[in-house]
C-alpha positions in Angstrom: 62.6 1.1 -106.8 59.9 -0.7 -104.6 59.7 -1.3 -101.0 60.9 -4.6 -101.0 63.8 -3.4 -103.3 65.1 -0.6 -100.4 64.6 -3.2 -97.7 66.7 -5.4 -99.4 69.2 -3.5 -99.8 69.0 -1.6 -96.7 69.5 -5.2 -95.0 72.6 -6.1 -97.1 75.7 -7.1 -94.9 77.8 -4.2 -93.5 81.2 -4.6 -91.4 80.3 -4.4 -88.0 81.2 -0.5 -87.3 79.2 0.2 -90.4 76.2 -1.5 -89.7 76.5 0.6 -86.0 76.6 3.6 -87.3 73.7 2.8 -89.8 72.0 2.4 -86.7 72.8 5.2 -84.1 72.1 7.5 -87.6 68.6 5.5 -87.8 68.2 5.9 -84.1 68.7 9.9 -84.0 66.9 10.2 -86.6 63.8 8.3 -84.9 64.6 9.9 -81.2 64.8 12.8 -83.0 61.1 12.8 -83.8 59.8 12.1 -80.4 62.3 11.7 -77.8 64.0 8.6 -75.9 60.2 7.5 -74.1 57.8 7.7 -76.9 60.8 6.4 -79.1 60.1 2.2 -79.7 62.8 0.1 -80.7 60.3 -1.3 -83.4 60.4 1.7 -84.8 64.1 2.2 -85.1 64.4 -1.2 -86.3 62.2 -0.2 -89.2 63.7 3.4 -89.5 66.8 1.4 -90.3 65.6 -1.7 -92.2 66.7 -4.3 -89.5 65.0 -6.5 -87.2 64.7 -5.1 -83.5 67.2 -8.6 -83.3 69.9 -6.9 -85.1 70.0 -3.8 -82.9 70.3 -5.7 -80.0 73.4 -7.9 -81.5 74.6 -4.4 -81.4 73.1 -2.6 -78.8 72.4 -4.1 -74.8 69.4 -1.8 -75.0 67.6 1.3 -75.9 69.4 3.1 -73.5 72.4 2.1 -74.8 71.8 2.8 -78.6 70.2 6.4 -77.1 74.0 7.3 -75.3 75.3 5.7 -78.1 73.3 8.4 -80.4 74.2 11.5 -78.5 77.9 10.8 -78.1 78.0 10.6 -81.7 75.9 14.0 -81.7 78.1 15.6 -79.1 81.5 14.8 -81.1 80.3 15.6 -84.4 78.9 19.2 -83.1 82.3 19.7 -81.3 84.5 18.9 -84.7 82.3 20.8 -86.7 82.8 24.0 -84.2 87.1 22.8 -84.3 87.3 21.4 -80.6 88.3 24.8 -80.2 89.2 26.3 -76.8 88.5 30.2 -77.9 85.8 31.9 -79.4 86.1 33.9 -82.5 83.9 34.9 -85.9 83.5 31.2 -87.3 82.7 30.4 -83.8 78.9 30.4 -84.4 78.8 29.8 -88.2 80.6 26.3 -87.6 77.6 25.8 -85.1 75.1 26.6 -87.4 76.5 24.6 -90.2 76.8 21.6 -87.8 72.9 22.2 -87.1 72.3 22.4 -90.8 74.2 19.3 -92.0 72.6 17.1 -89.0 69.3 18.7 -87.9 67.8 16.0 -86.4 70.9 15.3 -84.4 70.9 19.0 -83.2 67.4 18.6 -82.1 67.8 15.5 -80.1 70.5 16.6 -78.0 69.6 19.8 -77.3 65.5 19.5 -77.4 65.0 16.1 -76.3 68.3 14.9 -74.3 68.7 18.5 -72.5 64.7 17.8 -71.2 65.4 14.4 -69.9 66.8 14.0 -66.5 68.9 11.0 -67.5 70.5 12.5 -70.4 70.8 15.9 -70.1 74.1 15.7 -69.0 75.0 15.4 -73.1 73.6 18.2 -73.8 74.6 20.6 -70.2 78.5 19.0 -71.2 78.0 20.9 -74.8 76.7 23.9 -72.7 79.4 23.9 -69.6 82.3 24.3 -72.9 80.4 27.4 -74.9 80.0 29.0 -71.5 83.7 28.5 -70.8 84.8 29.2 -73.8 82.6 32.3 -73.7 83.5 33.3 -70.5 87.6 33.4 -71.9 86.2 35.4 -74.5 84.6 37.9 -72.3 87.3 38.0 -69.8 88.9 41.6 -69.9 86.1 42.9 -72.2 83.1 42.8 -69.7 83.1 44.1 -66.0 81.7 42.9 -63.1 82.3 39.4 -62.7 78.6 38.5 -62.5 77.6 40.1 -65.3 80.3 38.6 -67.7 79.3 35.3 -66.9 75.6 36.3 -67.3 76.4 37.2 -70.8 78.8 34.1 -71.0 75.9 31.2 -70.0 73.3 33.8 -72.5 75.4 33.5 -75.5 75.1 29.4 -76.1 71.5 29.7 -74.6 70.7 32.3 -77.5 72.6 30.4 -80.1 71.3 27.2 -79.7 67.3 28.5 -79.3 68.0 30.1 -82.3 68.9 27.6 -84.3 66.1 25.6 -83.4 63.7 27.9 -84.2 65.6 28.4 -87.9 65.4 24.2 -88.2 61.6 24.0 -87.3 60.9 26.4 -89.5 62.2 24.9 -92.4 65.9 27.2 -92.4 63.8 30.3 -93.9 67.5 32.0 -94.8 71.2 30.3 -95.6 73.5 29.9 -92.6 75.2 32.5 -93.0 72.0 35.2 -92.8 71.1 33.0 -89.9 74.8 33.4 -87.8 74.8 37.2 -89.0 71.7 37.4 -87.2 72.5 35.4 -84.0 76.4 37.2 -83.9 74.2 40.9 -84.3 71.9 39.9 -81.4 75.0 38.9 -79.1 76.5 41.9 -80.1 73.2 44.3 -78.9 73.8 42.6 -75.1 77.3 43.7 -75.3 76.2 47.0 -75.7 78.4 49.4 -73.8 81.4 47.5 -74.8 83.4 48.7 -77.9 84.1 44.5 -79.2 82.1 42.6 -81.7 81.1 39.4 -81.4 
């Protein structure tokens, strides 16, 4: 298939909510690369196969299709973990997956958004709920006070760094190695405390 061919039918007509979320996927994909400033709308047009004119039928701006990008982030990330108000086992291994099946996703809210001042508060949101949920977790398990909520804003931190450094260098072992790993390393700052993580 030539260039002309994929263009084509990249361009073909979509219902409306499909041809959106062609582009927000188009759009965190691009972002994804080099963040919301160095990030043209020219070259999310192309990324998707539109004209810049399309995305604006769409979108009122870049801004726009950027919020637009990380909500869908945010909500995929918290379905993939269950929307869950507790931490347990398949806590992290849903996180990881999520990472897996949407890397560049993964890294624009939490690399790129959680760096810039205007959008960081997508990626601090996702932060504020592990810590909380974390901090229920802990609750009864970790004494004093300050320390359990050391551990609690540690244990996203840890994850999510983690898992970055596992997607830039090209997921080196399966999810499941990966969240053994991350759950074993939580587990060595808990030490004193007769849990698992």
């Amino acid at each position: 298939m030539n260039d002309d061919t994929t263009l084509r039918d990249r361009r073909k007509l979509l219902r409306r909510d499909e041809r959106r979320d062609q582009l927000v996927r188009a759009a965190t994909e691009a972002f994804a690369r080099a963040g919301f400033a160095a990030t043209s709308l020219d070259e999310i047009a192309k990324q998707a196969g539109v004209t810049k004119v399309l995305i604006y039928r769409h979108f009122a701006s870049k801004v726009e299709l950027y919020l637009a990008a990380l909500t869908d982030v945010r909500d995929r990330i918290r379905s993939a973990v269950g929307g869950r108000d507790d931490y347990d086992s398949g806590t992290v291994g849903a996180f990881v997956r999520a990472a897996g099946d949407d890397p560049d996703g993964f890294r624009l809210l939490f690399r790129y958004a959680a760096r810039e001042e205007d959008f960081s508060a997508y990626a601090a949101d996702l932060f504020e709920d592990a810590t909380r949920i974390a901090m229920g977790y802990l609750r009864g398990k970790v004494e004093p006070a300050p320390r359990r909520r050391w551990l609690a804003e540690l244990m996203p931190k840890i994850t999510i760094e983690v898992t970055l450094s596992w997607l830039d260098a090209g997921r080196p072992v399966d999810a499941g190695e990966l969240s053994r790993t991350i759950r074993a390393a939580l587990a060595a700052l808990m030490q004193g405390h007769s849990f698992e993580i």
